[in-house]
VMD Tcl script that draws the C-alpha trace (Angstrom):
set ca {
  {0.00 0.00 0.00}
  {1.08 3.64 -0.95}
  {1.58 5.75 2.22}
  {-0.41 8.81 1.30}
  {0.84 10.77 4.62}
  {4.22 9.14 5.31}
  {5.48 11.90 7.82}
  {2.95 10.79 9.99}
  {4.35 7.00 10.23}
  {7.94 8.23 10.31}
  {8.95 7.44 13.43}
  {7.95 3.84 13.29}
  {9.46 3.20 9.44}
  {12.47 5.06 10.83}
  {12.81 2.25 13.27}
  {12.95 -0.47 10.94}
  {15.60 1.59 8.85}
  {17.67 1.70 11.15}
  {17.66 -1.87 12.41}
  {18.04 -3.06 8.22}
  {20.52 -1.13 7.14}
  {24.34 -0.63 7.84}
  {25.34 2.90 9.04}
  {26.82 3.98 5.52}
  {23.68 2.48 3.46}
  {21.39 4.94 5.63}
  {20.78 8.88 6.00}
  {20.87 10.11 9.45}
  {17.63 10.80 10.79}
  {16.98 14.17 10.02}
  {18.36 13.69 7.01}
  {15.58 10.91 6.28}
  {12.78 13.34 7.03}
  {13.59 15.66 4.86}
  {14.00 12.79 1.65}
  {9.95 12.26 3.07}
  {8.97 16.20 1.75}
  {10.74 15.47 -1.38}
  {7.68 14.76 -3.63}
  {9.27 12.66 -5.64}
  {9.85 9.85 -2.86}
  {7.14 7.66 -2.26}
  {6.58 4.70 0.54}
  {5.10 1.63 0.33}
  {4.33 -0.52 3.31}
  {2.57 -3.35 4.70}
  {0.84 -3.42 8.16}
  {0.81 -6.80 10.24}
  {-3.10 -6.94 9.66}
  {-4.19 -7.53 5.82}
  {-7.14 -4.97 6.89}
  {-4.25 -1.90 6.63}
  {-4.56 -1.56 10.77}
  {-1.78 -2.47 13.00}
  {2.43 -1.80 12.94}
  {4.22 -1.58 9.78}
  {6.01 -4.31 9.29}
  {8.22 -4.09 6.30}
  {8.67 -0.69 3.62}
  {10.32 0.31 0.46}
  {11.14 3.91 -0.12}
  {11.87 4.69 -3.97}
  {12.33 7.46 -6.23}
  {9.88 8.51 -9.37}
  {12.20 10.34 -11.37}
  {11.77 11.39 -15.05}
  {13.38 8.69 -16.60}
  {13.05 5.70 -14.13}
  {11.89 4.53 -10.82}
  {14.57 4.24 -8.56}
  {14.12 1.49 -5.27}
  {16.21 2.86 -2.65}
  {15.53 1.32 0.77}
  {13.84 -2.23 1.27}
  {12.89 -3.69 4.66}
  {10.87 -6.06 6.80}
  {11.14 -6.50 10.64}
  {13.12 -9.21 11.18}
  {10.25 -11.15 12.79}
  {8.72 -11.06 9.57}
  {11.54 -12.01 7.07}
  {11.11 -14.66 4.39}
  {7.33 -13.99 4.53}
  {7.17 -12.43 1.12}
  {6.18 -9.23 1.98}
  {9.45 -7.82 0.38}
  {8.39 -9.21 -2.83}
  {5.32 -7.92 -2.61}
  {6.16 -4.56 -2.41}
  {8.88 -4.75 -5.29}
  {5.96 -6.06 -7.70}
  {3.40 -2.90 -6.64}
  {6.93 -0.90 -7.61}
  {6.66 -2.81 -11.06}
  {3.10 -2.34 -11.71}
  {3.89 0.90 -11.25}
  {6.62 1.15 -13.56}
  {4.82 -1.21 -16.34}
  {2.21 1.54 -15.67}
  {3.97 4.84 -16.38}
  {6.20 3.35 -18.96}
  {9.34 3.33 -16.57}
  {12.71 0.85 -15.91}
  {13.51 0.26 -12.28}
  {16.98 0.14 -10.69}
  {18.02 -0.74 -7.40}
  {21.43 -0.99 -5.77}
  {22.80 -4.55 -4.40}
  {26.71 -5.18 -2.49}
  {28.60 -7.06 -5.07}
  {27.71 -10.49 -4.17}
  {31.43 -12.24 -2.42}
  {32.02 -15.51 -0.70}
  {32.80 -13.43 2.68}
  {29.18 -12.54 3.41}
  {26.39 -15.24 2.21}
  {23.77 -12.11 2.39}
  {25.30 -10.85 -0.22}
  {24.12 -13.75 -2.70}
  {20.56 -14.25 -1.10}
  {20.17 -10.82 -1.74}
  {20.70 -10.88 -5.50}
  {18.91 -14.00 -5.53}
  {16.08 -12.28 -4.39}
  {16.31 -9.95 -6.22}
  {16.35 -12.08 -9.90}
  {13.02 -14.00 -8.14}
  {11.32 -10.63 -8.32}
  {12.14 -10.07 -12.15}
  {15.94 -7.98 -11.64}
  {18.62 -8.37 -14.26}
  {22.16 -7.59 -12.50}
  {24.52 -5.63 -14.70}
  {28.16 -5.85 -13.97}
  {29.97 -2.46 -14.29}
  {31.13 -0.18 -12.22}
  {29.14 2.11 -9.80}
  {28.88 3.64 -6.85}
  {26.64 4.65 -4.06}
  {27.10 8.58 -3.18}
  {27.32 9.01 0.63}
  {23.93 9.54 2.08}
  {25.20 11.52 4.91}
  {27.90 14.06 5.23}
  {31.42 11.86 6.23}
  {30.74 8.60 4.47}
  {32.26 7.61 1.15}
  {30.85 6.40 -2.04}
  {30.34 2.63 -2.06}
  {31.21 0.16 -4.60}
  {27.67 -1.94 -5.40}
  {25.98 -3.27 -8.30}
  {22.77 -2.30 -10.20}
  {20.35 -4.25 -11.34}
  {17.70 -3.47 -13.53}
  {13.85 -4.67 -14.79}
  {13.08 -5.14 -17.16}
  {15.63 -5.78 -18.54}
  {19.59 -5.64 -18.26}
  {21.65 -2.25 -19.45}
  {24.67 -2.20 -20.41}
  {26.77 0.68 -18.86}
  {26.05 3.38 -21.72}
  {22.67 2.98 -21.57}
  {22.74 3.27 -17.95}
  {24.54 6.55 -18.22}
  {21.26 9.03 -18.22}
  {19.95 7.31 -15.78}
  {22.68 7.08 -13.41}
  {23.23 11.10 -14.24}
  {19.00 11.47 -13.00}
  {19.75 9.11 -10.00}
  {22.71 10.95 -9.05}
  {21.04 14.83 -9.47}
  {17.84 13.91 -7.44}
  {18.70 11.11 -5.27}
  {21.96 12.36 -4.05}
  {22.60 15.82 -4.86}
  {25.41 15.27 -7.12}
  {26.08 16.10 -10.44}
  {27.99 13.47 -13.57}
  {31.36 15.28 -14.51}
}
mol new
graphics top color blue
foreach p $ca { graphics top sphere $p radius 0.5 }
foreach p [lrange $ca 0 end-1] q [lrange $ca 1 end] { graphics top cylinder $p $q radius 0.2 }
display resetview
């Protein structure tokens, strides 16, 4: 479900951010609100009861941009992992994209033999229609001290190779993080 007021659930997706998500993969909390009065983020979320009462139990905040839809944060409460709910609200995200013509792209950690996650993740990710593309790219910090981050993008429809990638990555980059291609 579409959260037509998400500023006033903020304080209980904010807790499942930051349980999810490393420190460098997250804004700081201010920082968050403000991404929530950017019109062109939108939440998704599923409540424990199937009647839309209850706590949220998982989210996924994404980007509609001009070009694309952009996922940026997916999570569930760990109580509720593996329960499909994820999945669930990936394929509203597709509808959506199917709807308004759009590709989606998501970031993933290159998958490595050190952390298993790492696999699962992309392997999720291909069950719920993603393509990865191997080329280089990087995450722009989120929050003033981090780095950029090595990861991967994947893609639906359809794979991209890296030049046709490059408008989108130079939209991502503009309205997601605040930085311009050189």
């Amino acid at each position: 479900m579409l959260l037509k007021q998400p500023l006033d659930q903020f304080e209980e997706i904010y807790q499942i951010y930051e349980e999810a998500f490393p420190d460098a993969e997250k804004r700081s909390k201010e920082g968050q609100r403000r991404v929530l009065e950017n019109t062109r983020y939108h939440l998704r979320a599923v409540r424990e009861n199937k009647s839309g009462q209850g706590p949220i139990i998982a989210f996924l905040g994404y980007w509609v941009l001009d070009s694309c839809i952009f996922l940026e944060h997916l999570a569930t409460t760990a109580s509720c992992r593996g329960k499909g709910y994820g999945c669930q609200l990936i394929q509203e995200c597709i509808e959506e994209g199917r709807e308004k013509g759009k590709p989606l792209f998501l970031e993933i950690e290159p998958v490595n033999q050190i952390d298993p996650m790492t696999g699962r993740r992309e392997q999720f990710y291909h069950r719920c229609g993603f393509v990865t593309n191997h080329f280089f790219y990087e995450q722009m910090p989120l929050k003033e001290g981090d780095r950029p981050i090595p990861l991967w993008i994947m893609s639906w429809p359809e794979a991209v190779s890296e030049e046709q990638f490059l408008p989108y990555k130079g939209e991502i980059y503009s309205q997601v993080y605040g930085v311009k291609l050189i």
